[in-house]
N, C-alpha and C positions, 0 to 999 in steps of 0.2 A: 338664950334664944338661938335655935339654928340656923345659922349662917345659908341665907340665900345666893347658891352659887349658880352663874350663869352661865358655865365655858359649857354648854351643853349643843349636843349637833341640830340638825335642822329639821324639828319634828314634823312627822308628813302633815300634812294638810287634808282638810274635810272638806276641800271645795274642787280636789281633783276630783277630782270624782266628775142693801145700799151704803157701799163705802165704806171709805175708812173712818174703822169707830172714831165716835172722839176720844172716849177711853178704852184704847185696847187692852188696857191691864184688867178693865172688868171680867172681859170672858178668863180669868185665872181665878181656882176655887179660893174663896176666902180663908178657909178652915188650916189651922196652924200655921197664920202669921205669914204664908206664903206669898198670898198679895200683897203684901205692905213690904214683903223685900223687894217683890218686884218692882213697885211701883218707885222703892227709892232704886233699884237701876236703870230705871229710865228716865232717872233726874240726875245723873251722873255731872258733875261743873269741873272745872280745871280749878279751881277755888278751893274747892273741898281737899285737894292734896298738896303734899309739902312741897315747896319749892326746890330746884335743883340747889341754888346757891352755889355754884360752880365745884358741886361735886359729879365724882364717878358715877356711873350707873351702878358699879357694884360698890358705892357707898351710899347710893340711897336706896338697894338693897338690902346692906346691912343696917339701915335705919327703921326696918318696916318691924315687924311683930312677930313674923313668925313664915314660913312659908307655904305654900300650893294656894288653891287646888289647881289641877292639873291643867293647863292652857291649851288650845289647840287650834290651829287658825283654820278659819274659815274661809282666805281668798288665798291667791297664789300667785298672781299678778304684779309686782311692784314696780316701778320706774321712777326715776327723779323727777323732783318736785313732788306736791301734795297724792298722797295716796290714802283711798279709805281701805283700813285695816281690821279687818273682821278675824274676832277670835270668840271661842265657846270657853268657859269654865266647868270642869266637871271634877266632881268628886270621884276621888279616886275609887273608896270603898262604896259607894253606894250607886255611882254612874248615874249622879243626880245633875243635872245643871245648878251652878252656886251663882243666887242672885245678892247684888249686893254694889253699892256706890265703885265705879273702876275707873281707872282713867292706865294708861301706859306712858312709857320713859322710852327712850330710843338713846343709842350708842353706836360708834363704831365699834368699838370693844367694850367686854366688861370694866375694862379700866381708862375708857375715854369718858372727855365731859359728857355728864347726860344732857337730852334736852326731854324737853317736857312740864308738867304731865300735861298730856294731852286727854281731854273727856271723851270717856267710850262710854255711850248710855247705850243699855239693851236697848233693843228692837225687837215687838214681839211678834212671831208665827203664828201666833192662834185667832184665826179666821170667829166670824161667827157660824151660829152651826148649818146656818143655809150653807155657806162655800165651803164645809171640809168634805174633804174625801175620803177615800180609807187609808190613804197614805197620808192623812194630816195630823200636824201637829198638834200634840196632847202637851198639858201642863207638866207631866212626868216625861214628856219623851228628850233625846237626848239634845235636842236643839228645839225648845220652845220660842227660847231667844237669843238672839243674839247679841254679843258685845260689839261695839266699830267705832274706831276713834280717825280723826284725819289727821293724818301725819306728813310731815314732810322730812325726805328726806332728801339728802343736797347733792349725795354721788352715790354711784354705784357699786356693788362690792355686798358683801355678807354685813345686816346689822344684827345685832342684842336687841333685844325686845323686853320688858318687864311691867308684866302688866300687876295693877295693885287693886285688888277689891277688901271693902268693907264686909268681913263678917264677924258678927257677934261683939262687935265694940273693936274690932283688932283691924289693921290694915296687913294684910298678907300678899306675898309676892310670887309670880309663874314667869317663868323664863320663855322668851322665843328665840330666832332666829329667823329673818327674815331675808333674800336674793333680791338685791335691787339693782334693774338693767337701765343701761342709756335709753330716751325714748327712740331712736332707730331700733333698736334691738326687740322690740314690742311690736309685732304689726297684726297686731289686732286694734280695729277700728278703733279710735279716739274721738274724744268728742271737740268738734267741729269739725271732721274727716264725713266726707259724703260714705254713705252705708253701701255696702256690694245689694246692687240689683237682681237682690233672691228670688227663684220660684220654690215660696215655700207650700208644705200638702197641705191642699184644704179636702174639705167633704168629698168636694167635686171631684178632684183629680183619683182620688181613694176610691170614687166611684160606689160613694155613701158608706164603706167599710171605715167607720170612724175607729174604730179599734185597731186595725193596722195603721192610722197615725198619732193615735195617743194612749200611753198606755194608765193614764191617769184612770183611778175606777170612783165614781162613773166618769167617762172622756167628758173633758171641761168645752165648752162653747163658742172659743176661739178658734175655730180652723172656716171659715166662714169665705175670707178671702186671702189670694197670696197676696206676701207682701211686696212682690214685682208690678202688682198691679194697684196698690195703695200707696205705698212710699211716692211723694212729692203732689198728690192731694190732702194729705191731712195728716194730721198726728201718727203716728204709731210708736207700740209698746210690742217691739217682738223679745219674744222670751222662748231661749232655746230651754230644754228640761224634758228630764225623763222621769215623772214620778216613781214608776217602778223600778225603775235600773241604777238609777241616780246612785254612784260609789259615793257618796255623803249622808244620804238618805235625806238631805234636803229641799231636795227637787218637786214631792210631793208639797211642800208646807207653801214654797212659793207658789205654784200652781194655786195653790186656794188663793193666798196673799193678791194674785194676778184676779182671780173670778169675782173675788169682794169687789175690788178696787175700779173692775170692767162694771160694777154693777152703778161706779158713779159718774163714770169719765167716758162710759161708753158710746155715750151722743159725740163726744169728742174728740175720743182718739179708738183707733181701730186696735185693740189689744189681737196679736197673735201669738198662738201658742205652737212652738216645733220643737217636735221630739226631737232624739240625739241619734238614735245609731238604724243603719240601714234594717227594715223586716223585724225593728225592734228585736233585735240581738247582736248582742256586745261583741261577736267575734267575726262580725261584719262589716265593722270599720263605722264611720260617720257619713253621716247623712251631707248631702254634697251642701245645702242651706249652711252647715258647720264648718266646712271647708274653707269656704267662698268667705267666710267669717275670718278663717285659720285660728279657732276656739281647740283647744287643746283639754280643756274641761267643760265641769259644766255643775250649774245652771250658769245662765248669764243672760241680763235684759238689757237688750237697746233701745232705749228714748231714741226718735229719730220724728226731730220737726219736718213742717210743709216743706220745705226748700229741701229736703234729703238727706240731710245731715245729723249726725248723730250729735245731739242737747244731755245724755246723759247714758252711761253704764255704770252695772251693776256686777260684780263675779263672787259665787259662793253663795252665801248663808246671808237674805236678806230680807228684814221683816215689811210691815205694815209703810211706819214712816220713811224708809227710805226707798224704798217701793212710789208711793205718794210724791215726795220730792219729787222723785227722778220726773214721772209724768208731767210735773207742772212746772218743770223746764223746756216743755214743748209748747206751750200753753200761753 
């Protein structure tokens, strides 16, 4: 067995950059066994994997089966206490996402006690086909879904990540490395923090040029009204994102994720959608809505109940259900 070593630096991150099905695993084609992997990662339980028993991380590394595929996270974000940690699996040789039961292990170092495992079930991107767009996610593309476990971690400082997926009968291990700041050191909005009172572009302000403020194709149906003039009568779901620009290429999949989900919740909460970067190009800096945020990537959704307050975020790579969640935190 090849020894899964951990001492490895801090891979970039893929998040710098009606309704929800009951079975979103349906829309994933049936044909060679592909849904039935899916469907077991999105049953992923802390049950299903070995206990720490007051070993290392890198000895319940060396307890797995074999190592990869290749990890890659999906947020960027961390702070002490509970964090939701998104990461993608992909096959190295075929640049396939690898589905399969996952949960992760967390460490100070590879040779501190682990804690864990904590359950990462997928989350799927695949819309039904009324809400894709052309930048939406496909079964084969590199983020159909995604892995997210809630972790907590207790201080600050560089952690070891090792996340463990089921495939083929074997449990296989991908190494991370994760930055985790004091919560001062984070000042992007939090939830129970009142949300900055943004003028974000709607139709109006665009002056019906809906294409100078979304570059989603076709532009999705949220720019209706600003959220300066919503926030503290009702629900909202603002979701900054760039389909077309988006450095993760996941910015498109949640846009759909947002259109399904506005098609249940819509009586309810005012979904807005705002792009990322000024005249839509990257070398014009952020949109001042981004600013007034101090959002440094993207995507990322604010849940923000009647009273103004932010009930829930999201950063990176994030599908169906926890999409849903977040909304019925305001609710």
């Amino acid at each position: 067995m090849r020894r899964a070593v951990l001492l490895l630096p801090l891979l970039a991150t893929l998040a710098a950059c009606g309704g929800g099905d009951a079975d979103p695993v349906a829309q994933v084609p049936a044909g060679g066994g592909q849904r039935e992997a899916v469907r077991a990662a999105t049953q992923s339980r802390a049950a299903d994997f070995p206990a720490v028993e007051n070993r290392t991380l890198q000895a319940v590394a060396d307890g797995l089966d074999g190592t990869g595929p290749d990890a890659v996270l999906a947020s960027s974000v961390f702070r002490t206490g509970k964090n939701r940690l998104a990461f993608g699996a992909i096959d190295g040789e075929s640049n396939r996402f690898v589905y399969g039961k996952t949960a992760v292990y967390v460490a100070r170092t590879p040779e501190s006690r682990a804690k864990g495992p904590y359950a990462a079930p997928a989350d799927l991107l695949l819309t039904k086909p009324p809400f894709r767009s052309r930048q939406a996610a496909t079964e084969g593309a590199l983020f159909a879904a995604v892995y997210a476990a809630e972790v907590t971690f207790d201080r600050p400082g560089v952690w070891s990540v090792l996340a463990v997926t089921e495939v083929g009968g074997k449990r296989i291990g991908s190494p991370l490395q994760v930055k985790v700041v004091a919560p001062g050191k984070d000042p992007i909005p939090d939830v129970g923090e009142r949300a900055p009172r943004v003028e974000t572009d709607t139709v109006a302000s665009a002056r019906g040029d809906v294409e100078a403020i979304d570059t989603r194709v076709p532009p999705s149906d949220m720019h209706a009204r600003s959220f300066a003039d919503v926030v503290g009568s009702k629900p909202v779901a603002l979701l900054f994102a760039t389909p077309q620009l988006c450095q993760s290429r996941v910015c498109g999949p949640v846009v759909d994720v947002a259109a399904q989900l506005k098609s249940k919740y819509g009586d309810r909460v005012e979904f807005i959608h705002q792009e990322v970067y000024v005249d839509n190009a990257i070398d014009k800096g952020l949109r001042p809505p981004l600013a007034r945020f101090r959002l440094r990537s993207e995507p990322w959704l604010f849940v923000v109940g009647r009273d103004g307050r932010v009930t829930a975020r999201l950063e990176g790579s994030f599908g169906l259900s926890a999409f849903e969640r977040a909304i019925r935190t305001a609710l």
